[in-house]
N, C-alpha and C positions, 0 to 999 in steps of 0.2 A: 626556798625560804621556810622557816620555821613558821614564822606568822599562822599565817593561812590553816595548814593542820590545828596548831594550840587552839588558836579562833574555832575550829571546828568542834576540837574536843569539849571546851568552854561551852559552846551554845548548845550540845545535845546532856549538858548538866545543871547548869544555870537555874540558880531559883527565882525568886520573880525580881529581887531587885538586884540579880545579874552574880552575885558573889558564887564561887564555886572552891572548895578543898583542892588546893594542889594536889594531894597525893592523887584522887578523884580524876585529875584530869592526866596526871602520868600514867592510870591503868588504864585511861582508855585511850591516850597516846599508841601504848601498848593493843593494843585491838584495833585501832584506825590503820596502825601503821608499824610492823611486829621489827622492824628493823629501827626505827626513829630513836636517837641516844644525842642527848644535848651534847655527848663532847664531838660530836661530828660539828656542831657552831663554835665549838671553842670553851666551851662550859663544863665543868663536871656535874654541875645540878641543875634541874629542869628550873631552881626556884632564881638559880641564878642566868640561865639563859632568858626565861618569864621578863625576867628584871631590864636585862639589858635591853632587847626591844624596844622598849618605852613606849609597846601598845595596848599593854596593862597596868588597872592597878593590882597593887599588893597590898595588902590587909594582914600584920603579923600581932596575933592576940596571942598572950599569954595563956596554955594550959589548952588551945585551941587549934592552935597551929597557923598558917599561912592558906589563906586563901587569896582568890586571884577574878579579877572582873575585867571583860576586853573594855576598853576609854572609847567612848562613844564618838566620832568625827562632829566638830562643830557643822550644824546645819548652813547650807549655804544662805549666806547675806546676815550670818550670825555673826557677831562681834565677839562673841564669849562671855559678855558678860548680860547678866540679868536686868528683865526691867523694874523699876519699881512698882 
């Protein structure tokens, strides 16, 4: 599964509040793992393999590009939502 390496790539980039540059994490896709090419999942682009998952977010800014942060697993006995 893809997951697992992306997640890998992400955490050894990650600024402090988690956002990382796609391109940033495709070269070191490329270093983690010199064979890894999203259309072995079915995707021609890493932004759209990223996507599908649905264990990131995506961040698309204008003039800035596409950056990418793993979605944190609700804490156990967490409801999701905030207290007041």
């Amino acid at each position: 599964m893809a997951v697992p390496l992306i997640r890998r790539a992400v955490k050894q980039l990650e600024d402090d509040d988690g956002w990382v540059a796609l391109g940033g994490v495709g070269q070191r896709l490329a270093a983690l793992a010199s064979d890894f090419d999203p259309r072995t999942f079915g995707h021609a682009k890493l932004g759209d393999l990223v996507e599908k998952t649905g264990a990131f977010e995506v961040r698309r800014t204008p003039g800035r590009g596409v950056h990418i942060r793993y979605k944190q697993p609700p804490k156990p006995g967490s409801n999701g939502k905030s207290k007041p």
